[in-house]
mmCIF file of the N, C-alpha and C atoms, coordinates in Angstrom:
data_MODEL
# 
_entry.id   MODEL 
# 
loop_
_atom_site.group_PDB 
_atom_site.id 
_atom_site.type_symbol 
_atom_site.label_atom_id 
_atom_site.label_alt_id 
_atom_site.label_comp_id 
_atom_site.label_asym_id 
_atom_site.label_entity_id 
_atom_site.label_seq_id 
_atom_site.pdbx_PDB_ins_code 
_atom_site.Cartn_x 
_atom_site.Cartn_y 
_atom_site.Cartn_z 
_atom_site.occupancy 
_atom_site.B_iso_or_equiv 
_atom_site.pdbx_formal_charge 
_atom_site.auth_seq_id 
_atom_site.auth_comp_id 
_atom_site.auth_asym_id 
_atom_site.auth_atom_id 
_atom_site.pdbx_PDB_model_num 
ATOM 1   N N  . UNK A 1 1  ? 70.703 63.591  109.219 1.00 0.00 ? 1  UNK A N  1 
ATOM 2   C CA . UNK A 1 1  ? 71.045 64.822  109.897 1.00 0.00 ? 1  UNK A CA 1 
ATOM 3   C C  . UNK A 1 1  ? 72.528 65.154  109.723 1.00 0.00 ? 1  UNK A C  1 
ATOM 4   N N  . UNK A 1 2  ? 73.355 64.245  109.890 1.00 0.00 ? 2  UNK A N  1 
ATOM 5   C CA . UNK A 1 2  ? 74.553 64.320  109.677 1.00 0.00 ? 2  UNK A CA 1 
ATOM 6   C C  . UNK A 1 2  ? 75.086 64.733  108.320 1.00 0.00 ? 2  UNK A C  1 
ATOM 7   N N  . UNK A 1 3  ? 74.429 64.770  107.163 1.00 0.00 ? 3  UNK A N  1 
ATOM 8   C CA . UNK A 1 3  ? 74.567 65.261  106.074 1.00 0.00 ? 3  UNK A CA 1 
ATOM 9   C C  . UNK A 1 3  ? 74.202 66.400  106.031 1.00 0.00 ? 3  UNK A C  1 
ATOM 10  N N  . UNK A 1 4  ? 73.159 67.176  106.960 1.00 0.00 ? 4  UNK A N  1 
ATOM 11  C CA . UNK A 1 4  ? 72.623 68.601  106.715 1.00 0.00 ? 4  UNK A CA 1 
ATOM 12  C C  . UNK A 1 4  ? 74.175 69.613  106.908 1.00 0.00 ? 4  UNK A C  1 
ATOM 13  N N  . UNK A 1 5  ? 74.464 69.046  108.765 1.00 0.00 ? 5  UNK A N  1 
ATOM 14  C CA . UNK A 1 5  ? 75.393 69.475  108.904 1.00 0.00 ? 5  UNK A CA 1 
ATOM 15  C C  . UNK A 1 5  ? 76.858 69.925  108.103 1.00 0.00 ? 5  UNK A C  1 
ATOM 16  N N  . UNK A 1 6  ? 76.841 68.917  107.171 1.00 0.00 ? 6  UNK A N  1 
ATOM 17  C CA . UNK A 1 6  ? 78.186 68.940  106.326 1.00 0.00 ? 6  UNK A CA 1 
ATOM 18  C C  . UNK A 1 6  ? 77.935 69.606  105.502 1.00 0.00 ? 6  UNK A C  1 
ATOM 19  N N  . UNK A 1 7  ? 76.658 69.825  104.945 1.00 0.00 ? 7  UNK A N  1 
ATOM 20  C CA . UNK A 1 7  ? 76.229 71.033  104.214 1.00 0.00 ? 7  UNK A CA 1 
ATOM 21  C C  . UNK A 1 7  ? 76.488 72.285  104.237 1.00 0.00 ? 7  UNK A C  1 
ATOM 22  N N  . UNK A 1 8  ? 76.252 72.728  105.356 1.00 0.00 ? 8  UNK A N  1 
ATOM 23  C CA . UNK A 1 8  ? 76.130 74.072  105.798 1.00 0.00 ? 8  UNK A CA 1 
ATOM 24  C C  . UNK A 1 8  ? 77.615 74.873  105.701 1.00 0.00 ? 8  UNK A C  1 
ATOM 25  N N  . UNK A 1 9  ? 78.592 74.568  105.963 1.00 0.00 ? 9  UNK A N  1 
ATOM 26  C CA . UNK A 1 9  ? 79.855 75.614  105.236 1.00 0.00 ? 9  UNK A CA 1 
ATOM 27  C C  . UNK A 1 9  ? 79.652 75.562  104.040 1.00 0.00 ? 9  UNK A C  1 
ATOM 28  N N  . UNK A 1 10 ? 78.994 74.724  102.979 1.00 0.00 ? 10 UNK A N  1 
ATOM 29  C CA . UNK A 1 10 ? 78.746 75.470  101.550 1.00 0.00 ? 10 UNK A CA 1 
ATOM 30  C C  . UNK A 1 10 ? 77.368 76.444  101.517 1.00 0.00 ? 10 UNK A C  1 
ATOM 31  N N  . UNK A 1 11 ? 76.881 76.675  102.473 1.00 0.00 ? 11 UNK A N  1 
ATOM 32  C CA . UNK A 1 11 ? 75.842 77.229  101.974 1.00 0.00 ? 11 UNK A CA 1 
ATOM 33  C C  . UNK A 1 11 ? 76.386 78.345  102.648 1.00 0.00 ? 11 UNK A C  1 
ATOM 34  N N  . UNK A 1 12 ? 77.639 78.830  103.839 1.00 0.00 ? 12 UNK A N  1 
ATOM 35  C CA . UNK A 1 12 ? 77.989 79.996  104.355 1.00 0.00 ? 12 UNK A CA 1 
ATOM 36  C C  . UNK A 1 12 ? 78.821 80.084  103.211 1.00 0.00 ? 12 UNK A C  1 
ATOM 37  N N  . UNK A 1 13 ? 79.384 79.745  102.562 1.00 0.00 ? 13 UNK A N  1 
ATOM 38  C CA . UNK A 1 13 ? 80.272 80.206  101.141 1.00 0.00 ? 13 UNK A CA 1 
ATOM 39  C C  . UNK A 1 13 ? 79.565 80.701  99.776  1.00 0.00 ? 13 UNK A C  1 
ATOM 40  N N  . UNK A 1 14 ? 78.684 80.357  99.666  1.00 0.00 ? 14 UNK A N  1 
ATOM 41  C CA . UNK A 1 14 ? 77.965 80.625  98.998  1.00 0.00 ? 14 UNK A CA 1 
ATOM 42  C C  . UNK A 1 14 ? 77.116 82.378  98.814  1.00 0.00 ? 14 UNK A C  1 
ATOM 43  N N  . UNK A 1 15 ? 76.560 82.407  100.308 1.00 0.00 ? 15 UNK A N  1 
ATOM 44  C CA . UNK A 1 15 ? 76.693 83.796  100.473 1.00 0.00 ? 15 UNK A CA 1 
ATOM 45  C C  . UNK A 1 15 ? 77.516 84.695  100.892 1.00 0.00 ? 15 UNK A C  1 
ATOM 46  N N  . UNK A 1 16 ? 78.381 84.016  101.221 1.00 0.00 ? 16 UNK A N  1 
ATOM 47  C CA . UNK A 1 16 ? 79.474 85.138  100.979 1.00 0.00 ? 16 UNK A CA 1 
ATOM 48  C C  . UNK A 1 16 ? 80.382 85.215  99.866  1.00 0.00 ? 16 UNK A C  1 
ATOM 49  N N  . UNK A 1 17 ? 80.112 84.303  98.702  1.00 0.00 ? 17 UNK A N  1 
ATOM 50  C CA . UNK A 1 17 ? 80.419 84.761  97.691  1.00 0.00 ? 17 UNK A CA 1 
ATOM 51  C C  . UNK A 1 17 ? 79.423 85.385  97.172  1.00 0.00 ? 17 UNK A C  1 
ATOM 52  N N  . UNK A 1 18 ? 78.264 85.666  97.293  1.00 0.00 ? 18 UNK A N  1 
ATOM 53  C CA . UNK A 1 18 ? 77.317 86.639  97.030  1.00 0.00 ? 18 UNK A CA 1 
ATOM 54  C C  . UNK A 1 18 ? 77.186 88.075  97.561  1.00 0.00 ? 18 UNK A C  1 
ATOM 55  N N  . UNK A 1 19 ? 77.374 87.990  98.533  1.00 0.00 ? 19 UNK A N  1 
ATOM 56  C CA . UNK A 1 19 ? 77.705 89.604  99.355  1.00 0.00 ? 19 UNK A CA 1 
ATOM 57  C C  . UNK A 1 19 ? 78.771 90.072  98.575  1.00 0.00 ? 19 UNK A C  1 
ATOM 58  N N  . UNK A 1 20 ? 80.091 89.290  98.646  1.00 0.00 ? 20 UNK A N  1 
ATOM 59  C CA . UNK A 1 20 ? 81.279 89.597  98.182  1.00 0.00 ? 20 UNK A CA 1 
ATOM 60  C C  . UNK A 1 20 ? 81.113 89.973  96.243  1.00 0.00 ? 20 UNK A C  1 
ATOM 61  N N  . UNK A 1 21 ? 80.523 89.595  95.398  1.00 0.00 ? 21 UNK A N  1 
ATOM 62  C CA . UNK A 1 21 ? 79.458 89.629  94.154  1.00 0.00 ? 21 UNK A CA 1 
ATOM 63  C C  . UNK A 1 21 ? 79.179 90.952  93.988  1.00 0.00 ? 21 UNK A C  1 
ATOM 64  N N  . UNK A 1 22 ? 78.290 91.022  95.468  1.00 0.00 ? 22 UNK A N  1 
ATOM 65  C CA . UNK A 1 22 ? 77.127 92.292  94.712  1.00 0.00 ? 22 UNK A CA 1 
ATOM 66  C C  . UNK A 1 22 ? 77.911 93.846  95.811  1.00 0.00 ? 22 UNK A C  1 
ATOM 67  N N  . UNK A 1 23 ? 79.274 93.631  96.348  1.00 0.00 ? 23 UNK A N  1 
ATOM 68  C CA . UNK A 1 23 ? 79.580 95.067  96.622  1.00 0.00 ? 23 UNK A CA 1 
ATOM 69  C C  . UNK A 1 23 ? 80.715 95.090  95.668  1.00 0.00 ? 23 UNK A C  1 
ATOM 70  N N  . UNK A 1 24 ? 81.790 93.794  95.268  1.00 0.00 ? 24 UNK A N  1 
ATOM 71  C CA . UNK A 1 24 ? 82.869 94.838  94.689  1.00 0.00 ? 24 UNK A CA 1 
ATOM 72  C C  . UNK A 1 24 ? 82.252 94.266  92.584  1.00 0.00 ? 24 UNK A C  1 
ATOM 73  N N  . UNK A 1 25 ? 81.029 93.443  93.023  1.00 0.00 ? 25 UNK A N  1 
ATOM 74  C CA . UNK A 1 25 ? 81.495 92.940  91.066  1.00 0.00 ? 25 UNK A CA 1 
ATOM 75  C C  . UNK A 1 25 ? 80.275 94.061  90.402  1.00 0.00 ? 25 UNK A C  1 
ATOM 76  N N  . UNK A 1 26 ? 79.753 93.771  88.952  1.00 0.00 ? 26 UNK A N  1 
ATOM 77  C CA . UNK A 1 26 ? 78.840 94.093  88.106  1.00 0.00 ? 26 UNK A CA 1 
ATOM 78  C C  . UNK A 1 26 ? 77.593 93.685  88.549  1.00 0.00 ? 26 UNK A C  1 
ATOM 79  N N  . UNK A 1 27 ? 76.683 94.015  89.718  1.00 0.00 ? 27 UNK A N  1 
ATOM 80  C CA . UNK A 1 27 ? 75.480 93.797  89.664  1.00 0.00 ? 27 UNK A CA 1 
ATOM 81  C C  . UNK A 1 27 ? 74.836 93.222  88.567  1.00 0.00 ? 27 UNK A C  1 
ATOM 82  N N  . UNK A 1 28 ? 74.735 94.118  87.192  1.00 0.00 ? 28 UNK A N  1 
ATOM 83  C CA . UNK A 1 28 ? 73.819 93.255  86.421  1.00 0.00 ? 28 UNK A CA 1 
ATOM 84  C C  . UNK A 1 28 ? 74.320 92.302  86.059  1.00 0.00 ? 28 UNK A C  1 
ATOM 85  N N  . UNK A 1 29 ? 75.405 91.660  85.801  1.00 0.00 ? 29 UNK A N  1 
ATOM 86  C CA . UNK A 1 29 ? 75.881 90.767  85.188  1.00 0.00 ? 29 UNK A CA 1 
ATOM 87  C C  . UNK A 1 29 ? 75.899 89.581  86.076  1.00 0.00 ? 29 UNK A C  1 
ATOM 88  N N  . UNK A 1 30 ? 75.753 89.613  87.397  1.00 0.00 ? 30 UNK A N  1 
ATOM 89  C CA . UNK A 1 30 ? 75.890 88.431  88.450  1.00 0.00 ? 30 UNK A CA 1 
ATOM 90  C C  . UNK A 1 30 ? 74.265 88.123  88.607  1.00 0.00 ? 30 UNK A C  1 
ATOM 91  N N  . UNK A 1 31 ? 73.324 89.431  88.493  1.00 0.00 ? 31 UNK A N  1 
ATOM 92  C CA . UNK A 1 31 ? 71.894 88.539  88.095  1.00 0.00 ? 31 UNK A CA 1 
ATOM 93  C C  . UNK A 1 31 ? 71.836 87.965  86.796  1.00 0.00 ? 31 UNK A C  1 
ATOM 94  N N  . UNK A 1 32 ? 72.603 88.336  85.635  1.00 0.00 ? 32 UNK A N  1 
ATOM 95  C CA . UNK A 1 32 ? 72.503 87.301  84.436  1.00 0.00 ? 32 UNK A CA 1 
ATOM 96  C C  . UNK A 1 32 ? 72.772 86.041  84.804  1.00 0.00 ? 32 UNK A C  1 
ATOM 97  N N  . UNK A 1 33 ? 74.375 85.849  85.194  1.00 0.00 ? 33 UNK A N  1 
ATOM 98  C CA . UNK A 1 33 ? 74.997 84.596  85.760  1.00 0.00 ? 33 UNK A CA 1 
ATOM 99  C C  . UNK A 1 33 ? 73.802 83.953  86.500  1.00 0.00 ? 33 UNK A C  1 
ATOM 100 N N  . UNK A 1 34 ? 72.916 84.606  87.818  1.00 0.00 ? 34 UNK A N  1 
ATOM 101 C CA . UNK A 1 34 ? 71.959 83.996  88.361  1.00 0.00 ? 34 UNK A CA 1 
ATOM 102 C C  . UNK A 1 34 ? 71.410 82.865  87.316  1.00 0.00 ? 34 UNK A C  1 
ATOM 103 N N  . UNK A 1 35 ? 70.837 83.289  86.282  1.00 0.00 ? 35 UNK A N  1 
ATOM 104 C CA . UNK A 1 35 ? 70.022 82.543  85.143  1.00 0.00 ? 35 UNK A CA 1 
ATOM 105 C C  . UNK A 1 35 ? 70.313 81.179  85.353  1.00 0.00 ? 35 UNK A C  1 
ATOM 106 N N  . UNK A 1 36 ? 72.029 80.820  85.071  1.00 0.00 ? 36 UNK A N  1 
ATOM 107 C CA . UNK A 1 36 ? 72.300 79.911  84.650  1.00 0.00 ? 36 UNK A CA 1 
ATOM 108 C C  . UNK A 1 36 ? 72.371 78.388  85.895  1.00 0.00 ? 36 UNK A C  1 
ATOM 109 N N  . UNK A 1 37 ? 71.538 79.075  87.255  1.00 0.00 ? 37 UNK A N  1 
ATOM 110 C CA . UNK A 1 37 ? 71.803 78.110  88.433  1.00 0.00 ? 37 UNK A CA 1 
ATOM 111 C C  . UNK A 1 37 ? 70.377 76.809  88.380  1.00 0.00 ? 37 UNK A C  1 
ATOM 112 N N  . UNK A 1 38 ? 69.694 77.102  87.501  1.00 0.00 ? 38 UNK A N  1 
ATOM 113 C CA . UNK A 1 38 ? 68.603 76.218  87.192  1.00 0.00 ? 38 UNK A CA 1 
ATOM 114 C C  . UNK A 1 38 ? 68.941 75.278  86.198  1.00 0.00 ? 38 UNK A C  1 
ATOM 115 N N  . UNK A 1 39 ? 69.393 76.148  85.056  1.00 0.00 ? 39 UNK A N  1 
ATOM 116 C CA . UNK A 1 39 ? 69.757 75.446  84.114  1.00 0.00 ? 39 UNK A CA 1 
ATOM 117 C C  . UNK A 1 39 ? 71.436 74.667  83.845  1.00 0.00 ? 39 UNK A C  1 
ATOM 118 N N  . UNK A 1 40 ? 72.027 75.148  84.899  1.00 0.00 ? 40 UNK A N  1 
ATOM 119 C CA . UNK A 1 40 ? 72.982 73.615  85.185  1.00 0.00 ? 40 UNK A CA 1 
ATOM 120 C C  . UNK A 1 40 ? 72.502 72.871  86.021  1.00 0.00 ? 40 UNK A C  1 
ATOM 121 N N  . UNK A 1 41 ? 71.721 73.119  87.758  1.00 0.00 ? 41 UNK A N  1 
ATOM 122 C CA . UNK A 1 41 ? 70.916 71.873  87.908  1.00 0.00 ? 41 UNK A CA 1 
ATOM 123 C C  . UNK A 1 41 ? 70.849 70.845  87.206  1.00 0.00 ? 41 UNK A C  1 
ATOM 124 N N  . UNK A 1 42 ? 69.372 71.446  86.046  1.00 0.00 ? 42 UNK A N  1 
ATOM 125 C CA . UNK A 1 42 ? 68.895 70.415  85.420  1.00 0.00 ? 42 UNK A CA 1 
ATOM 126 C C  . UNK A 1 42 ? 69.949 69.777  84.634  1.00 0.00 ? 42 UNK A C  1 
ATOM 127 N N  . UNK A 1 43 ? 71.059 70.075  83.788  1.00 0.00 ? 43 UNK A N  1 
ATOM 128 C CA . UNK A 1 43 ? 72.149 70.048  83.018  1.00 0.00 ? 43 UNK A CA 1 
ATOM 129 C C  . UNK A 1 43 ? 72.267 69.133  84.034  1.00 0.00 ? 43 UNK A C  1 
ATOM 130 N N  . UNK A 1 44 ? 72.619 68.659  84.953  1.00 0.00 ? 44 UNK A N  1 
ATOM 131 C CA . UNK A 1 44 ? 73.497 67.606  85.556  1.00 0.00 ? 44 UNK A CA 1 
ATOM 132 C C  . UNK A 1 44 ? 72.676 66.757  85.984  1.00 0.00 ? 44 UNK A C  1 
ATOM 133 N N  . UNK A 1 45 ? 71.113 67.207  86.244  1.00 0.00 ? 45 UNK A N  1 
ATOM 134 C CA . UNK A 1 45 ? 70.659 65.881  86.285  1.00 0.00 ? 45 UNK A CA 1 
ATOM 135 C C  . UNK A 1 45 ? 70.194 64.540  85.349  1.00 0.00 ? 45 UNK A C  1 
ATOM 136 N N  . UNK A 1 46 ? 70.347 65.418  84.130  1.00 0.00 ? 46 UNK A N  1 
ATOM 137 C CA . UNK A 1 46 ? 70.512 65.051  82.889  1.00 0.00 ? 46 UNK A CA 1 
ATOM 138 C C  . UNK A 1 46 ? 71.574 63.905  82.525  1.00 0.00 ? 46 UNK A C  1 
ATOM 139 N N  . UNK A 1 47 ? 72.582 64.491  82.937  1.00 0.00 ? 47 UNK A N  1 
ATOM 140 C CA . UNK A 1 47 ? 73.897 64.194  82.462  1.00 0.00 ? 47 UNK A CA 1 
ATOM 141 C C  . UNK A 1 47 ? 73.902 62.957  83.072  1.00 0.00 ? 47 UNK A C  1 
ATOM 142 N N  . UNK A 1 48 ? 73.711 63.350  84.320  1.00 0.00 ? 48 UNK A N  1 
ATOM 143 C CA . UNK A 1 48 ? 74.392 62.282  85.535  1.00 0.00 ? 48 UNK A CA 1 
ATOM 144 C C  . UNK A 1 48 ? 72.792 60.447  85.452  1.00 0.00 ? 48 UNK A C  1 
ATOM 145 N N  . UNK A 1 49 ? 72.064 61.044  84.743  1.00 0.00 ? 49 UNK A N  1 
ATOM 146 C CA . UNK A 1 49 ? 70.976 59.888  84.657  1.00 0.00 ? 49 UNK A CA 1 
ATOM 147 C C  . UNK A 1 49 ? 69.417 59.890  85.373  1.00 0.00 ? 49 UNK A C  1 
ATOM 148 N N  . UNK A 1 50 ? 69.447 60.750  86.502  1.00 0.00 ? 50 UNK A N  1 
ATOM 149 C CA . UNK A 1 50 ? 68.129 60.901  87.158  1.00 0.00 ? 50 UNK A CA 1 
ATOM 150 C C  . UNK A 1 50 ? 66.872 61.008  86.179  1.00 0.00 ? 50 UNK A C  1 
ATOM 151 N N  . UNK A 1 51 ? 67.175 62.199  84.715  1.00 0.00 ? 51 UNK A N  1 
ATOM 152 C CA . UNK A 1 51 ? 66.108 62.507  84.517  1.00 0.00 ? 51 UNK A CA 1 
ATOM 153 C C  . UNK A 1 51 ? 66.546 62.438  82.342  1.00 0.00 ? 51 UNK A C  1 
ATOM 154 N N  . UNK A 1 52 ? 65.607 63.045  81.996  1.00 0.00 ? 52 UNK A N  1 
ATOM 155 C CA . UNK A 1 52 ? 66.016 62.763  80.492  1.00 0.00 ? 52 UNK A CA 1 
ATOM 156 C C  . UNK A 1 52 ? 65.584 64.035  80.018  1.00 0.00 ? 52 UNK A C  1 
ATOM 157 N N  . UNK A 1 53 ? 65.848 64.430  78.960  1.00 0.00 ? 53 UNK A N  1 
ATOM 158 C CA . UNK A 1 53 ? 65.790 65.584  78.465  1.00 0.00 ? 53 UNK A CA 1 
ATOM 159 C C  . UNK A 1 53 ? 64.313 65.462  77.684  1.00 0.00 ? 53 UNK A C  1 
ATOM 160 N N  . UNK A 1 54 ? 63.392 66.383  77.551  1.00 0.00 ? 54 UNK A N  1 
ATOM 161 C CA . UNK A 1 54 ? 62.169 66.202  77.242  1.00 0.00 ? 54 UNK A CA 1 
ATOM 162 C C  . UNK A 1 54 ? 62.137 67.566  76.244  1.00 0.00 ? 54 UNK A C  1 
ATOM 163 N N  . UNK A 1 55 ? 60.542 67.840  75.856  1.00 0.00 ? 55 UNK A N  1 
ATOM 164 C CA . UNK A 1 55 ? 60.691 68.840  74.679  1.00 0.00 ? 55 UNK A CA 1 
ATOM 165 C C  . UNK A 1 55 ? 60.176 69.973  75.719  1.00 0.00 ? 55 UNK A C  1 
ATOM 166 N N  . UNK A 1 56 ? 59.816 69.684  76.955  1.00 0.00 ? 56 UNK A N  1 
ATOM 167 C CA . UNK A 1 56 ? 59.366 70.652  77.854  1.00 0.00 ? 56 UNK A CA 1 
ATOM 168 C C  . UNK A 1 56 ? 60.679 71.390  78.352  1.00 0.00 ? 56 UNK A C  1 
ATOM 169 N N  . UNK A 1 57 ? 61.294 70.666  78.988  1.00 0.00 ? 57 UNK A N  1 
ATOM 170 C CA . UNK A 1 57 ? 63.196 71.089  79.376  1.00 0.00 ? 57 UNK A CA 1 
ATOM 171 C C  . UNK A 1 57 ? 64.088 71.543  78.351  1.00 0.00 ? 57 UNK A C  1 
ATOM 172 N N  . UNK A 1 58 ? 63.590 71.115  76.913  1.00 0.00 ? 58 UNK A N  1 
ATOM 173 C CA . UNK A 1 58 ? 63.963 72.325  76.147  1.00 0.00 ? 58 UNK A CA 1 
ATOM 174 C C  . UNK A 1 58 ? 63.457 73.661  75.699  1.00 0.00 ? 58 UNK A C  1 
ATOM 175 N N  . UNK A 1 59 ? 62.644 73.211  75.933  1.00 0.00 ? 59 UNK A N  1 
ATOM 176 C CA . UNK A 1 59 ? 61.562 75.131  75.962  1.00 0.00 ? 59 UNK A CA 1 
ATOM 177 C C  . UNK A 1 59 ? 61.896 75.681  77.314  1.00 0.00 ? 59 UNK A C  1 
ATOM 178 N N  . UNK A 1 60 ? 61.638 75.016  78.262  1.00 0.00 ? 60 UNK A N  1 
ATOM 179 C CA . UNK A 1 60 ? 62.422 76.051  79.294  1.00 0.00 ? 60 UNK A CA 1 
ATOM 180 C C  . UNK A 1 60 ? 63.909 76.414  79.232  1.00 0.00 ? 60 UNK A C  1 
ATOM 181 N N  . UNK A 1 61 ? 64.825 75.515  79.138  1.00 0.00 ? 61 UNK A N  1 
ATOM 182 C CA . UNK A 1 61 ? 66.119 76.401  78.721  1.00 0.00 ? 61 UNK A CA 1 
ATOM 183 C C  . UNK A 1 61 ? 66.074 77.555  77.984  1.00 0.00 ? 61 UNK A C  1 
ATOM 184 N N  . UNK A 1 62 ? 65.394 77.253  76.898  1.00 0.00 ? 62 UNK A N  1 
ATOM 185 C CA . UNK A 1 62 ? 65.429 78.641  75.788  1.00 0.00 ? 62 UNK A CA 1 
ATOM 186 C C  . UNK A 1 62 ? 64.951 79.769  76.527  1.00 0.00 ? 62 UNK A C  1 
ATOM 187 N N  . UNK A 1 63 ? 63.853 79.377  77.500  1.00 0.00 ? 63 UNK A N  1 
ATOM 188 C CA . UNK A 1 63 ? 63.317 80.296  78.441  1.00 0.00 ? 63 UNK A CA 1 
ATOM 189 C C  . UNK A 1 63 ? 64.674 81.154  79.203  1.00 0.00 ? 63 UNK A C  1 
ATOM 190 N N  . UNK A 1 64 ? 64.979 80.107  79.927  1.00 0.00 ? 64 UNK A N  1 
ATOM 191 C CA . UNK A 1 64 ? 66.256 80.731  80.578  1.00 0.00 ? 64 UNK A CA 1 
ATOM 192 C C  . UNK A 1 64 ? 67.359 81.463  79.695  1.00 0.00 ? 64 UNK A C  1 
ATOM 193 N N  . UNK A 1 65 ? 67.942 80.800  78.794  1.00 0.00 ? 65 UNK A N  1 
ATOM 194 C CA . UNK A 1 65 ? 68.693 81.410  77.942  1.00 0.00 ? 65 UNK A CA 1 
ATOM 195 C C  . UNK A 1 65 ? 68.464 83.097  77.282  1.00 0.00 ? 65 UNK A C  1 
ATOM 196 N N  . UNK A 1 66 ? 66.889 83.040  77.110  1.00 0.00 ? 66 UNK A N  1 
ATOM 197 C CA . UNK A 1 66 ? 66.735 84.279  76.787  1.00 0.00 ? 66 UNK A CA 1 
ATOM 198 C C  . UNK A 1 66 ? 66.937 85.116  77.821  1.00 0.00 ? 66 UNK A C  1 
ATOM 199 N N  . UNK A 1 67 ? 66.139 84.920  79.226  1.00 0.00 ? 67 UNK A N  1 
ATOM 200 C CA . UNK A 1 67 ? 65.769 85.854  80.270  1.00 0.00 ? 67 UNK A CA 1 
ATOM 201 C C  . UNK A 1 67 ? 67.251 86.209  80.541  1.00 0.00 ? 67 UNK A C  1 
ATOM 202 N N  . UNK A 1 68 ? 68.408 85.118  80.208  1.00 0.00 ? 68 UNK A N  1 
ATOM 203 C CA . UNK A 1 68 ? 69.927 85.661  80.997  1.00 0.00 ? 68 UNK A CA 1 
ATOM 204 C C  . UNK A 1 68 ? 70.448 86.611  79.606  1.00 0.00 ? 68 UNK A C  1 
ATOM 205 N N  . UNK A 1 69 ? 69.898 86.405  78.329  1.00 0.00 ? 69 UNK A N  1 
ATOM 206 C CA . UNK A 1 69 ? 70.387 87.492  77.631  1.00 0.00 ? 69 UNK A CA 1 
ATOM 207 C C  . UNK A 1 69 ? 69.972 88.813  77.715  1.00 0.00 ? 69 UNK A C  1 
ATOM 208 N N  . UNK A 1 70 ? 68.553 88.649  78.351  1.00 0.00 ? 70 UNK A N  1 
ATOM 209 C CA . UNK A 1 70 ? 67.324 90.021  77.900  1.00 0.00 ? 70 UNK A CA 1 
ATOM 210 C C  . UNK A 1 70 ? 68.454 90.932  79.305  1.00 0.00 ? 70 UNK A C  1 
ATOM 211 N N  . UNK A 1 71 ? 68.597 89.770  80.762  1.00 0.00 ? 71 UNK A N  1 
ATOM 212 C CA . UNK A 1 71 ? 69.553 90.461  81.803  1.00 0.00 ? 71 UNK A CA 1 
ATOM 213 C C  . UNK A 1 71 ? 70.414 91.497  81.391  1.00 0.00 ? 71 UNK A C  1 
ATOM 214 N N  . UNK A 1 72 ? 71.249 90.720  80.875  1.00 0.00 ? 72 UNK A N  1 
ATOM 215 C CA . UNK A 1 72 ? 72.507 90.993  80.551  1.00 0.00 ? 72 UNK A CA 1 
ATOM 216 C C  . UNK A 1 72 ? 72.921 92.307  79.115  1.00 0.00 ? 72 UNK A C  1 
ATOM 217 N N  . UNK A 1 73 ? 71.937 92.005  78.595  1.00 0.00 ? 73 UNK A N  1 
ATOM 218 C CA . UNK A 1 73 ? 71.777 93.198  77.109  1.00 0.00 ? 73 UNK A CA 1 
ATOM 219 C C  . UNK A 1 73 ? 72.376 94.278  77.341  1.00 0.00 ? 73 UNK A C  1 
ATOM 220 N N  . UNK A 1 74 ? 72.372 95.216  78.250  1.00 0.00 ? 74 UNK A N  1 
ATOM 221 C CA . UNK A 1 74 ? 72.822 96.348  78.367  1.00 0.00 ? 74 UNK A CA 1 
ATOM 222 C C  . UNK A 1 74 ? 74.131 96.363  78.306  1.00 0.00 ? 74 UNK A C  1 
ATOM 223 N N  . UNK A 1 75 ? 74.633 95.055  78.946  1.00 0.00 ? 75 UNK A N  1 
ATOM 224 C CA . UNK A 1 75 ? 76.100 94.798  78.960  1.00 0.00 ? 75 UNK A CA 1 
ATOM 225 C C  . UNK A 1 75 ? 76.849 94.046  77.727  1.00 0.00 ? 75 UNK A C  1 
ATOM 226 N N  . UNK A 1 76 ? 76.137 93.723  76.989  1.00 0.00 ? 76 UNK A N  1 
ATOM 227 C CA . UNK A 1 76 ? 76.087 93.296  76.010  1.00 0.00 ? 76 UNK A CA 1 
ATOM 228 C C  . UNK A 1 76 ? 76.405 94.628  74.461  1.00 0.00 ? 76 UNK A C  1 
ATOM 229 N N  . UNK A 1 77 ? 75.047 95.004  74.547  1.00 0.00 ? 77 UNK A N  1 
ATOM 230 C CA . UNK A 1 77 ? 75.335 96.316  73.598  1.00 0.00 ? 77 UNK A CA 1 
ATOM 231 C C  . UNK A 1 77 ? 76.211 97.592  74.162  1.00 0.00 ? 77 UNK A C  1 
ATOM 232 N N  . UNK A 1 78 ? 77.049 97.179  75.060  1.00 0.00 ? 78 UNK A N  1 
ATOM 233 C CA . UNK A 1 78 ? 77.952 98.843  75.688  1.00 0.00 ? 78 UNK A CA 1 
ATOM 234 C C  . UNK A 1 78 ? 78.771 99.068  74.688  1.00 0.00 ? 78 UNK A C  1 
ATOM 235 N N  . UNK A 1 79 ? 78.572 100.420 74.027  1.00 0.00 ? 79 UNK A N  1 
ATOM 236 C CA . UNK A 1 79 ? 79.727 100.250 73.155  1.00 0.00 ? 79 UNK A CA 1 
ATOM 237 C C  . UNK A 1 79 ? 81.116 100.781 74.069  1.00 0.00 ? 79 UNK A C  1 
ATOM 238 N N  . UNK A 1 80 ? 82.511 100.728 73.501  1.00 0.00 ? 80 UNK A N  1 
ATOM 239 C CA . UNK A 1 80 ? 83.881 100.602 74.255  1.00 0.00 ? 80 UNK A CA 1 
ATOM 240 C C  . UNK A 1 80 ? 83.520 102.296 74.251  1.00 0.00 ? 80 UNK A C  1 
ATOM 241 N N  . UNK A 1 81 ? 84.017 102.300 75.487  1.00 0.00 ? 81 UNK A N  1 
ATOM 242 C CA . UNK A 1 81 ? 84.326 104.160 75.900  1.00 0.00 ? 81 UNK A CA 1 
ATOM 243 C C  . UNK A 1 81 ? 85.716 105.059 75.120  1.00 0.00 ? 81 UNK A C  1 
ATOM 244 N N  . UNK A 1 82 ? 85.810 106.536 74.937  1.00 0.00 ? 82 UNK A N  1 
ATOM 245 C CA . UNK A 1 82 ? 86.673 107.173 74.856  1.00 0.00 ? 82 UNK A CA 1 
ATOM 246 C C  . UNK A 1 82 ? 88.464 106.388 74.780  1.00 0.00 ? 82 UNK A C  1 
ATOM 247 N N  . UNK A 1 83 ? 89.147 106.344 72.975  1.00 0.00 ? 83 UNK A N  1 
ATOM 248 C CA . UNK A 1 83 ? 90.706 106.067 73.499  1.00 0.00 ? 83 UNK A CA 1 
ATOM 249 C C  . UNK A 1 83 ? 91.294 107.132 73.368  1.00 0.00 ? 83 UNK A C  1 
# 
């Protein structure tokens, strides 16, 4: 229990770096960023030894990887405005 507790100011920071995100930043671009909160998870559980990289955890990355590009595309192909 005592660990939940110590938890919880990161999880009030968290959304309020999310509120704070989605009024002054790029909406689409902070749901791209979203993408990448699974796939560092797993990235560290990897890293750190829990788990091993399989041919399944690489098809899902690619999964992810795409879905944060397909996100993000619009922002991607903008061409530069008026100099």
């Amino acid at each position: 229990m005592a660990g939940a507790r110590r938890a919880w100011p990161w999880a009030g920071g968290a959304f309020f770096l999310l509120d704070w995100g989605l009024k002054r930043g790029n909406v689409r671009a902070l749901g791209g960023i979203a993408y990448t909160a699974p796939l560092s998870s797993t990235a560290l559980l990897i890293l750190l030894g829990p788990s091993i990289l399989t041919g399944t955890i690489a098809i899902a990355a690619c999964f992810i990887i795409g879905g944060a590009i397909l996100a993000a595309g619009d922002i991607l192909r903008r061409s530069p405005g008026p100099s």
